[in-house]
N, C-alpha and C positions, 0 to 999 in steps of 0.2 A: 468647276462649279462649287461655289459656299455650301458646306455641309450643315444644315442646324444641327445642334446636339438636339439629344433625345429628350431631355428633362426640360426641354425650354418649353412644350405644351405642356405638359402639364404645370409650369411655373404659370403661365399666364391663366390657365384655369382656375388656380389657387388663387393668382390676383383676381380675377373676376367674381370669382365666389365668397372674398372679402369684402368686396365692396356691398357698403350701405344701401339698402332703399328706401322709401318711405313707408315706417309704419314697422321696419323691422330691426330697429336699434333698440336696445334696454335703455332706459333714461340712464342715465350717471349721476351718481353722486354727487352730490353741490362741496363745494372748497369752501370753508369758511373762511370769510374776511380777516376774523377775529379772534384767537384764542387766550380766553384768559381764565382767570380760579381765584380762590378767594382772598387773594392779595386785596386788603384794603377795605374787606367787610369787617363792619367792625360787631367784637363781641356780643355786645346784646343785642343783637342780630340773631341769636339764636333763642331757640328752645326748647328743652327737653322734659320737663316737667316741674314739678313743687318742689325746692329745695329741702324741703322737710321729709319728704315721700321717701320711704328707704327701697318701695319695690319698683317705682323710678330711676332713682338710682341706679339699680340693678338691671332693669329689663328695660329702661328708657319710656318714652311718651308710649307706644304701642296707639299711633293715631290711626283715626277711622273715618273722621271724613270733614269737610269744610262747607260751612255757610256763612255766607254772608249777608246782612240784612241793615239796609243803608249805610251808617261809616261804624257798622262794628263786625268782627269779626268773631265766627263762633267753632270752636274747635273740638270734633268730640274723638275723645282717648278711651283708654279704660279707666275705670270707675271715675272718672272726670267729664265736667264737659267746661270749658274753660270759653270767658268771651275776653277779646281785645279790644278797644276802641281807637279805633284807626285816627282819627284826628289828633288821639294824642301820643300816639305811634310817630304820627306825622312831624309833629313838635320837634321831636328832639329822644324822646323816651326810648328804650331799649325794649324788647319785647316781652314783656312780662303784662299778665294779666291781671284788667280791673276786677276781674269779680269770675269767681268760678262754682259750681256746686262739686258734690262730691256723694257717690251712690254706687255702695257696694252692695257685695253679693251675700243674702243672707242664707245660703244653701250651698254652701262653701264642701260642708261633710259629704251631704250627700251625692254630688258632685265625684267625690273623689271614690266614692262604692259603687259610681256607673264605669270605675275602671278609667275615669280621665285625670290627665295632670294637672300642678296645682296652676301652670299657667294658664290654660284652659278652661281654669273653673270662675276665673273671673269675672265680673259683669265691665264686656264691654256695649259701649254705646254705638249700636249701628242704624239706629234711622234716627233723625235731626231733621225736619220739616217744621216749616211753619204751619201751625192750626189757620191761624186768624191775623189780623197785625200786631196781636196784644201776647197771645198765645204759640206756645211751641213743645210739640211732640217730639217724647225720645222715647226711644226704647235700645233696651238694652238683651243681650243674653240672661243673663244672669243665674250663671252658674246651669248652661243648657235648659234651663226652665223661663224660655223670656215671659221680658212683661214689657208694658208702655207706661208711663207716666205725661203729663203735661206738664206747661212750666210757665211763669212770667218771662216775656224777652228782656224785659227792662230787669226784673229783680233774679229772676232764678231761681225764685219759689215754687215750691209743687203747689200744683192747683189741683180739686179730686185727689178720687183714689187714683188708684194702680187700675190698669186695663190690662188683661189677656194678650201677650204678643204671639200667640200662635198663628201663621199666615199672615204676620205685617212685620216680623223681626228674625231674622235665622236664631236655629239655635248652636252654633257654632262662630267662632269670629272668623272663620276660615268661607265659609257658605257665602254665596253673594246674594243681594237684594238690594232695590231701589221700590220707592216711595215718593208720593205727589200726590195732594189736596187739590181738587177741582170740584165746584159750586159744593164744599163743605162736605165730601166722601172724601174718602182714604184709600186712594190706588197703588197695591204694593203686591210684590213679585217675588218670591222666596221660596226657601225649602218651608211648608208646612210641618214634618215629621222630624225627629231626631235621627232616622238614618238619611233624611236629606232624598228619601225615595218618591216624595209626592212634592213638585214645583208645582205651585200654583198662583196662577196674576187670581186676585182679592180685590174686591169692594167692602168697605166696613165703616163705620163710624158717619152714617153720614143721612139726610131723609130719604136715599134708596136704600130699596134690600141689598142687605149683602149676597154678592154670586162670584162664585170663583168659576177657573177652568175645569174642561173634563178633569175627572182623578185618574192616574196610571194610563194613560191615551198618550201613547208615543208620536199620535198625528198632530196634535196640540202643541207637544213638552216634551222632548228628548234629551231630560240632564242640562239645562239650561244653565247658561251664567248672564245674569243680569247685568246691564252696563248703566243705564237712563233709563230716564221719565219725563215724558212731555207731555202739556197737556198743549191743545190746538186744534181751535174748529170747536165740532162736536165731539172730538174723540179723546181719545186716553190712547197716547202712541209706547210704546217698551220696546227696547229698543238691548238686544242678547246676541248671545252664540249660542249653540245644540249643536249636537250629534246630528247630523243630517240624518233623512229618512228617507229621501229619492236617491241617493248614491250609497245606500246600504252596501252594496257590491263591493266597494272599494277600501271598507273598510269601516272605524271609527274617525270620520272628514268632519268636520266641524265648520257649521256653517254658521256666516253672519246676518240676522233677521231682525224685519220693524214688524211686531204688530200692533192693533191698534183694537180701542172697545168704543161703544156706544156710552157716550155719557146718561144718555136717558133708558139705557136698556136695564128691563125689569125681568129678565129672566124669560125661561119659555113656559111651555103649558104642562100640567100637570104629567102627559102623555111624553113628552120631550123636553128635553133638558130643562127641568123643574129647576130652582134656584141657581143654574146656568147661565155662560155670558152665551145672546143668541146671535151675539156680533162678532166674535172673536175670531180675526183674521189675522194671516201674516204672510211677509213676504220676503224674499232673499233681498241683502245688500249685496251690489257687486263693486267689488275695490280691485280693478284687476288693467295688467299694460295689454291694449289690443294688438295684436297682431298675427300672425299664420299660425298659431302655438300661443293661446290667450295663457297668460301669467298670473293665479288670483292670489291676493292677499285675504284669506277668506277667516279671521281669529277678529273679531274687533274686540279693542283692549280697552278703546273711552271714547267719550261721545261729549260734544257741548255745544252749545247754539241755544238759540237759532243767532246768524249773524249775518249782516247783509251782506253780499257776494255780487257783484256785476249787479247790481240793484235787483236781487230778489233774496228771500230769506232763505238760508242756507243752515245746515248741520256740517260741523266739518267731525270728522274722527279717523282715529290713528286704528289700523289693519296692518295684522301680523301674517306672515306666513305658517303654514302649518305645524306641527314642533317636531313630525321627521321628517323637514324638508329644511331645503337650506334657511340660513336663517334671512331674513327682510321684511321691511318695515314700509310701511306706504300711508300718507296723508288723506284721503278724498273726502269730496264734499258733496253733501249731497242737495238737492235744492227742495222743500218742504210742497213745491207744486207735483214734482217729479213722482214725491211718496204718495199724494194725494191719487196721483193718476194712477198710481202700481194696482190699488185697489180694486182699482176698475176694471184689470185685466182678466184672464180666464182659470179657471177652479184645474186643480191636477190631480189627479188620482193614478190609483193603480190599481189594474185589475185583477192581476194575480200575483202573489205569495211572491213570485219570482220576477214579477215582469216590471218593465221599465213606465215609469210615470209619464203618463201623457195627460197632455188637454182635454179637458171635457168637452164634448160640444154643444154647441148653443142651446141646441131642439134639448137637451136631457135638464136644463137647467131652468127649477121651477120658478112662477111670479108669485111676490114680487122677488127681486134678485136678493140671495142670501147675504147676509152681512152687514143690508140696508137697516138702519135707525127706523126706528115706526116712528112714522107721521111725518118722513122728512122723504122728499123725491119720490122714487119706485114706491115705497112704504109709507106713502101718504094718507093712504085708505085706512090705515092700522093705528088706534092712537096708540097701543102698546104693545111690546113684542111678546106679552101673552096672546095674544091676538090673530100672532101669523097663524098661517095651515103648517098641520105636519110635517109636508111634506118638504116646509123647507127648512124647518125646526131637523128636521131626519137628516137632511141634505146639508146643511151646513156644520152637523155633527162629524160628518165624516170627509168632510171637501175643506177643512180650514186654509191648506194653502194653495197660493193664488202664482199665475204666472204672468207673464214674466218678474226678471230682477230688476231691481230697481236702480239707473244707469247713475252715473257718478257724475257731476255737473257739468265738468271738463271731457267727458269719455275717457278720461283717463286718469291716473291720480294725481294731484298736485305735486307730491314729491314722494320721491321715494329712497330708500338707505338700503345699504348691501353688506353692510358690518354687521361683525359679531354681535352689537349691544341693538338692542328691541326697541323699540318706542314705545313707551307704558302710559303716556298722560297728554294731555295737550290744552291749552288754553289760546283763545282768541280774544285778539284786542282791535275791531274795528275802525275804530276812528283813531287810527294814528296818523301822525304828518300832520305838515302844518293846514292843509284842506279840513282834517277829520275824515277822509275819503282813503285811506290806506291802512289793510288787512295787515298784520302782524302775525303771524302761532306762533307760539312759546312748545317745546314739544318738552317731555321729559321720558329719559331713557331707562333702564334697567341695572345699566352704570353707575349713573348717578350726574349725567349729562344732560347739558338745559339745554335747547337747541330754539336760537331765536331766528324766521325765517321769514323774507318775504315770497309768499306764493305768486305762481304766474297768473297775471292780472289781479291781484291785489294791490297794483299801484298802476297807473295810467302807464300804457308804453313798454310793461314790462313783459314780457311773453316764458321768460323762462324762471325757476325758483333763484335766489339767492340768500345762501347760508349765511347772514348776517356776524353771527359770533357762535361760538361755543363755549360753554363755559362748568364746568367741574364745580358741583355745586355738593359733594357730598365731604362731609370731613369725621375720618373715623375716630378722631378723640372725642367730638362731642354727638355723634349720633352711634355711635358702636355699643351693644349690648349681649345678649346672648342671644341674638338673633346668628344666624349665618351670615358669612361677610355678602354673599351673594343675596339673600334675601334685605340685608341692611343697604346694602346702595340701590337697590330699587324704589324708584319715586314713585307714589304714588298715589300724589294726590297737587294739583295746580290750582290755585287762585289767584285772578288779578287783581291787583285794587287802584285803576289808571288815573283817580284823583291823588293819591300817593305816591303814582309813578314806581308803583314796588310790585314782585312777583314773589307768593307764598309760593316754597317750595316744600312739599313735606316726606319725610322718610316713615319709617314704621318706628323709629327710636326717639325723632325730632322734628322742627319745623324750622324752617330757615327763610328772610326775606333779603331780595335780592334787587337791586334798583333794575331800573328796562330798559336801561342805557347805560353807557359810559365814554360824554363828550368828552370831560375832562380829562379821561386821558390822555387826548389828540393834542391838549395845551394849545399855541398858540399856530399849530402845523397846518395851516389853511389843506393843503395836500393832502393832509392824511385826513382831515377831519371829512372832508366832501369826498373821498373814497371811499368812506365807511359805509354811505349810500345808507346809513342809517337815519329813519324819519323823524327818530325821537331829536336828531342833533341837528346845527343849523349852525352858520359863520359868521359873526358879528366881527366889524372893524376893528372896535376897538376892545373887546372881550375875549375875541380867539373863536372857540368850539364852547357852545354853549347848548344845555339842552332847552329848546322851545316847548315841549307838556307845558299846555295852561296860556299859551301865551297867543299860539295859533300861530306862528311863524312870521308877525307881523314888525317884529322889532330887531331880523335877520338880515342877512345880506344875501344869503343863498343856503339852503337849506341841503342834507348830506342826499336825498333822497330825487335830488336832479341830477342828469346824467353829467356824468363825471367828464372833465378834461383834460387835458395833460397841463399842468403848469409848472413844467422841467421840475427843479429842485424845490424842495419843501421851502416855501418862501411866508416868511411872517408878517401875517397883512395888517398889523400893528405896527411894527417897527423898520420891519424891511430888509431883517438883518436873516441872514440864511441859517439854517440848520443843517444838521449834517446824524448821522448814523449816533454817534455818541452824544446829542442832545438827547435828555428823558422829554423831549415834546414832540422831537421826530417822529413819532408813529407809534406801531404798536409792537406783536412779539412774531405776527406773520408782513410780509410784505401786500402792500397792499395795492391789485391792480385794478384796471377797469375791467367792467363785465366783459366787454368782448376778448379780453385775453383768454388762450390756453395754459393751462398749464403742463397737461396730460399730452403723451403720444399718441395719435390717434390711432384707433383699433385698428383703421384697414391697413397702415402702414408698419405696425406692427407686425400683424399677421402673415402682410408680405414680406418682411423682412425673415420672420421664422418660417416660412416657406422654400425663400429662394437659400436661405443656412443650409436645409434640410437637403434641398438638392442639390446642393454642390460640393457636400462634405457623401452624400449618395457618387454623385460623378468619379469624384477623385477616389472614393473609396473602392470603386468598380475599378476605374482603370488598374488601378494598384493590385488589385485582387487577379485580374486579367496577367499582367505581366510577370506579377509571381505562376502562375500558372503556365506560362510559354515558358520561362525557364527550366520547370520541372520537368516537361514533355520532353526538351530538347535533350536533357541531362538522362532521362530514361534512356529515351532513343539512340544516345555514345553507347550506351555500356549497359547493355539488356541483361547480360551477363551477372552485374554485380550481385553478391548473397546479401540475404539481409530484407530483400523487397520481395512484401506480400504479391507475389505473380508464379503462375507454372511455372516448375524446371523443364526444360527442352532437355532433346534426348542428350545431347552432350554433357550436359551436366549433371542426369542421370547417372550414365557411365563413368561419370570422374568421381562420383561421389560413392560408386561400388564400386571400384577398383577396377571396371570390366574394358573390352576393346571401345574405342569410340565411334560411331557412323563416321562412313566416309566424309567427305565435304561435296559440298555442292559441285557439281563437271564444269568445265567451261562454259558451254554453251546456255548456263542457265538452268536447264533440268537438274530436279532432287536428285542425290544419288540413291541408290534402292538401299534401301535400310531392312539388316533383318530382322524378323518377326522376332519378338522377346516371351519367354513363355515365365510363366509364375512356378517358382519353384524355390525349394528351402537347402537343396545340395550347392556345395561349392563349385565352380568349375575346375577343370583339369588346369594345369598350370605344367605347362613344358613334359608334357610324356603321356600314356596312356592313364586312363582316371580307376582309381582304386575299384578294387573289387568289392563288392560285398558279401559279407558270409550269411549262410543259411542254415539257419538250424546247431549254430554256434554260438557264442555268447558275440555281443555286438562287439563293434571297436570301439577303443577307447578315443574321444573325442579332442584333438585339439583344440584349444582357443580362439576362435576368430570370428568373426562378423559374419551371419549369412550374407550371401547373394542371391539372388535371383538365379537359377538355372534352369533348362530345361532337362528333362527324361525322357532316354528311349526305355519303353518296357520291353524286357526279355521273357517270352514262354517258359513257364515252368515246368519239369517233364513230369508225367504221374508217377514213373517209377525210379527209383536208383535216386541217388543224391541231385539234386538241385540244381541245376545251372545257375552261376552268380547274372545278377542283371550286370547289363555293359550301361553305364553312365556316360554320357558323352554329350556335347553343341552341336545341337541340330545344323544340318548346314542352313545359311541363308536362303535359297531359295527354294528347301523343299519344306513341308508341314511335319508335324514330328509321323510316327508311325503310327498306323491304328490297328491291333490283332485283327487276327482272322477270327473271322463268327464261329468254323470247328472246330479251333486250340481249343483242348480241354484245360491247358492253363486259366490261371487266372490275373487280370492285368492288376498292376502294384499302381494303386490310385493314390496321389501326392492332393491333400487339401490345407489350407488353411484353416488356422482354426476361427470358427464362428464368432462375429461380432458381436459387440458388447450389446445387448439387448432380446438376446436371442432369436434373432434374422438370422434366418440360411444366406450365404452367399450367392451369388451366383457363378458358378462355375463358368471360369475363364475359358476361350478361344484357344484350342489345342490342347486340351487339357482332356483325357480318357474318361468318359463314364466312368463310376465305381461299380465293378463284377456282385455277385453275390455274396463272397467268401475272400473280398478283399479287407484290410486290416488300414485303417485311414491315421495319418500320422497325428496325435496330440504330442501338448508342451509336455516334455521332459520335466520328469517329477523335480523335486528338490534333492541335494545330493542326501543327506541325512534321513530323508525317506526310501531312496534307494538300498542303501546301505544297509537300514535295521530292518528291510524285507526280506525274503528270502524270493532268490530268482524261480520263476515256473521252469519245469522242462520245457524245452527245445524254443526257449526264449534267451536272445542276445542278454547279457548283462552287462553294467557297466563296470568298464575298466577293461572289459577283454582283450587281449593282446591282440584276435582274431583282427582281418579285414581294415583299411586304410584312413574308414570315415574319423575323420577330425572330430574331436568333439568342442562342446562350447556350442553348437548349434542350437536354435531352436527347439528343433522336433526330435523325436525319437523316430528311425524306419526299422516297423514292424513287417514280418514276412511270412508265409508259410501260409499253408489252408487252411480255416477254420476249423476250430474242433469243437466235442464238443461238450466238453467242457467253459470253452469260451462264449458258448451261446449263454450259459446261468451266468 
């Protein structure tokens, strides 16, 4: 009968337990088609500040954030805010700017006696909004004391004075905030105070009253970071991370939230939340892979939209993972009905100190429903939200957030990364291809990595993402300052501009623009050019690879963004004439395949193959282990006998190793032979004649040299009168016990002990061995000879060196004799 080996169940367990099902694979990572860097950008392609500027020079642009407003571009720095005019960008021109203003700090000193540096004392410009279509708000730090100013778009002139930026501008370049103008108010989100301890979303400059959020209300505002600002609908959406407040438990988790306000909300009643938002709700983003063990990307790093997706308007933004959790990075979109609907969900609270946030239920939640806009829906009855009852003005004080999260378009994230480098940026280009029907992201990394992608179902037919290109967009000669290298290649800032067909990319030192293609690379390589399955490029006859932007794909042969075919060798559908590896038209720097190839081992086969290593390098290790071990048994088993191995000595080897008789051997028939009794003892035995005598009351003998043995003793009665009787020493015979006195000897028996083990335990007195009498004298170690010597011997005590008596010396013990006296008792 075929034996299976043992390790074959659990090999197939292992195989079974590899295997994929649906719903519980990690997405993977996309291969990019494409990798290139900035071979071929040319110089004035960059930007880092005013050639004249020396603390440019020194510490670079130090950019803060990008608008655009028709074909100009506006760029605001420290103490700068610089505009480009993209149409003449487009020409031919290098990036340098038509017209810039210039707005420094004039509280520079004092600044520097709140204990900050001098780079910190700067006026940088962090909010850049348009007022109007004529006018444009900035504001600045400046020197932690902000302010706002207005501006001409077209000239750059101050208009008015100076405005208060306290709650519409941080006072740190470090702090985050966002800003947005809807029907002529000013919607803005920031640290109010200079320790950055009071976030508050603000209403100001506009024909409502201004109303911020609760102050110091951790159910509102826990340490937020601003990302966006949308306006839509009736509301004012902000769109952040916090410190969660339902997962207090777990820690400081940082959660990603949309809230939103009442455009027309006028605050509540004098009795509750008096110059208060009485609409201010919000609710969790979820960017997370579903499965048995949901996956969240819960950090959102940037936000931009709205953009059309599967034809409905869509947010996309880039979610990070926690920052002590592994590092990764995720795309989701989210659809502006979906947020709509979140609102409508149910209020959570908590009801004790410690206890877990649950749903409110319906019956506790007053009319009309809190959150609602007066005079619109539920709160139709109310022309203003002075208006409501307390009770819901009290109720939505303390209920701001709303359950459930708000699902991701796809229920899943569009794409997702598993590298070390972050995704910090992302911009969307909807209408690419030659339709205008194909989604594009441009993503930007922490690196300094542009990552251009088509998402699944951003183009008809495509179901999974594909990493178009990648491409190394940072360069430390011209964006490097006294930033940190790690802080200097993080992107952090994207604009498109798709009539220019260029992508701003911005550092904290520079600004760089990047084209959003690169047909001409592919030259005349039909092959490479339609496997780049890039939408911006398209295959003319008699052109090669050309890019279609502007053209709409109409003056093409086949565009890169149809599904690709095999057409053998790079064939050049100009001339006809083939390419080969060492043609610069042959391709690019990775090879380029169709989407349905692998490249990757797949996991379960992987797994199985480190499975079935493990057990068969287990097998053989076992066997191996096994036969050295039968050897060693067998090799004991010869020769039990040998010295040297931790195991008992048997009696044989006892006796050979004390010089004494040996047990008989075993009889024929199988029976032990009878072994005699061995008794513990520290006298030698008799060796060929009667055993020495010992004297009494004499000085001892002098001791030969030699090894104790083991002996046994018969004890001899002492007489009470006349001289002594010598005991007779002698080998018990084998088969009788040694002797035991009689109970009325007035002698007394001569008790033989060991001396006491180390720790001071009594022994237990051995098997043939006499009780000690009252007035016997118990053997100790023999002094040292040099303490003998410069003692002086007691009376009727043996001495050493005595001529008397036959005992050998070199022994162990000394044997003391005689009746106690009593002087011997003190």
């Amino acid at each position: 009968m075929l034996r299976v080996p043992y390790f074959m169940p659990l090999l197939l367990l292992l195989l079974l337990l590899s295997l994929p099902y649906p719903g519980a694979t990690f997405p993977q990572d996309p291969v990019p088609l494409l990798i290139s860097d900035l071979q071929g950008i040319s110089p004035l392609s960059w930007f880092r500040g005013l050639e004249d500027d020396a603390v440019a020079a020194e510490l670079g642009l130090d950019f803060q954030k990008f608008l655009t407003l028709n074909r100009t571009l506006l760029v605001a720095a420290r103490e700068h805010v610089f505009s480009f005019d993209l149409q003449a960008q487009e020409e031919g021109e290098g990036l340098v700017p038509n017209k810039y203003l210039t707005w420094k700090s004039q509280d520079m000193e004092n600044c520097a006696v709140r204990g900050k540096l001098t780079d910190e004392c700067y006026n940088y410009i962090r909010v850049l909004v348009p007022w109007d279509s004529q006018t444009l708000l900035a504001c600045g730090t400046n020197s932690f004391s902000p302010v706002c100013r207005s501006y001409g778009i077209t000239s750059l002139q101050q208009e008015g004075e100076e405005l208060s930026g306290q709650a519409r501008c941080p006072f740190d370049a470090t702090q985050s905030n966002v800003a947005v103008f809807a029907e002529g108010s000013l919607y803005s989100a920031t640290a109010a105070d200079f320790q950055a301890s009071d976030a508050v979303v603000y209403r100001s400059l506009g024909p409502q009253p201004p109303l911020r959020s609760a102050k110091y209300d951790s159910k509102w505002l826990r340490e937020p970071h601003f990302v966006h600002a949308l306006e839509h609908g009736d509301h004012v959406y902000f769109f952040f991370r916090e410190v969660s407040v339902e997962d207090a438990r777990l820690g400081r988790v940082q959660f990603s939230r949309v809230a939103r306000v009442c455009k027309r909300d006028m605050g509540g009643s004098p009795r509750a939340l008096d110059r208060h938002w009485t609409s201010f709700l919000k609710l969790r983003l979820n960017c997370s892979v579903p499965g048995d063990s949901t996956f969240y990307f819960d950090v959102l790093q940037a936000l931009t939209g709205p953009v059309t997706l599967h034809g409905h308007s869509a947010l996309f933004g880039v979610f990070t993972t926690q920052t002590n959790s592994i590092p990764g990075s995720a795309v989701c979109a989210f659809y502006l009905e979906d947020i709509e609907h979140g609102f409508e969900g149910k209020f959570k609270e908590q009801r004790s100190l410690d206890g877990a946030w649950t749903p409110v239920s319906e019956d506790r939640v007053p009319s009309p429903r809190p959150g609602s806009c007066a005079g619109v829906g539920g709160a139709a009855l109310f022309s203003s939200s002075r208006d409501l009852p307390d009770d819901v003005l009290t109720f939505i004080k303390a209920h701001p957030l709303l359950d459930p999260a708000v699902p991701p378009a796809t229920h899943q994230p569009l794409l997702t990364f598993t590298s070390r480098a972050l995704l910090t940026q992302v911009a969307v280009d909807g209408t690419a291809g030659p339709h205008r029907n194909t989604t594009v992201l441009f993503l930007g990394s922490n690196d300094g990595t542009v990552l251009k992608v088509l998402p699944p179902g951003g183009q008809p037919g495509r179901p999974e993402p594909i990493l178009l290109e990648e491409i190394d967009a940072y360069s430390p000669s011209r964006c490097s300052g006294k930033r940190s290298a790690q802080t200097a290649r993080r992107i952090i800032g994207l604009e498109l501009d798709i009539e220019g067909h260029r992508l701003f990319v911005a550092f904290s030192g520079c600004i760089v623009y990047l084209p959003l293609s690169h047909c001409a690379r592919h030259g005349a390589c039909q092959r490479s050019c339609l496997a780049s399955q890039d939408p911006y490029c398209g295959w003319h006859s008699s052109r090669g690879c050309v890019d279609i932007t502007g053209t709409g794909g109409t003056d093409v042969d086949q565009v890169g963004n149809q599904e690709f075919t095999e057409h053998g060798e790079c064939q050049d559908g100009a001339t006809g004439s083939q390419s080969g590896p060492g043609d610069s038209a042959y391709g690019v720097r990775r090879d380029l395949l169709p989407a349905s190839a692998s490249r990757s081992v797949p996991i379960p086969l992987l797994l199985a193959s480190v499975a079935a290593a493990f057990a068969l390098g287990a097998s053989v290790s076992g066997l191996l282990v096994s036969c050295a071990c039968r050897r060693a048994h067998r090799r004991r088993s010869k020769d039990i006998e040998t010295p040297g191995l931790p195991r008992p000595l048997s009696l044989r080897s006892l006796a050979r190793l004390h010089g004494g008789p040996e047990p008989p051997p075993p009889s024929k028939d199988g029976q032990a032979a009878q072994t005699p009794q061995l008794y513990t003892t520290f006298l030698p035995p008799s060796e060929g004649g009667p055993p020495p005598e010992l004297p009494v009351g004499g000085r001892e003998p002098k001791l030969a040299p030699r090894a104790a043995r083991p002996l046994a003793v018969t004890p001899v009665a002492l007489a009470s009168r006349g001289p002594a009787p010598r005991p007779q020493v002698s080998h018990p015979p084998p088969s009788s016990p040694p002797p035991v006195p009689s109970p009325s000897s007035r002698q007394h028996p001569l008790p033989l002990r060991p001396p006491p083990p180390r720790g001071g335990a009594s022994p237990s007195a051995p098997s043939g061995r006499l009780p000690p009498g009252p007035s016997t004298r118990a053997l100790r170690p023999r002094e040292p000879a040099h303490l003998l010597a410069s003692s002086p011997p007691r009376p009727g005590r043996c001495r050493p060196g005595s001529p008397q008596g036959g005992h050998r010396a070199g022994g162990p013990f000394q044997l003391r004799l005689g009746a106690q006296r009593p002087e011997d008792r003190r």
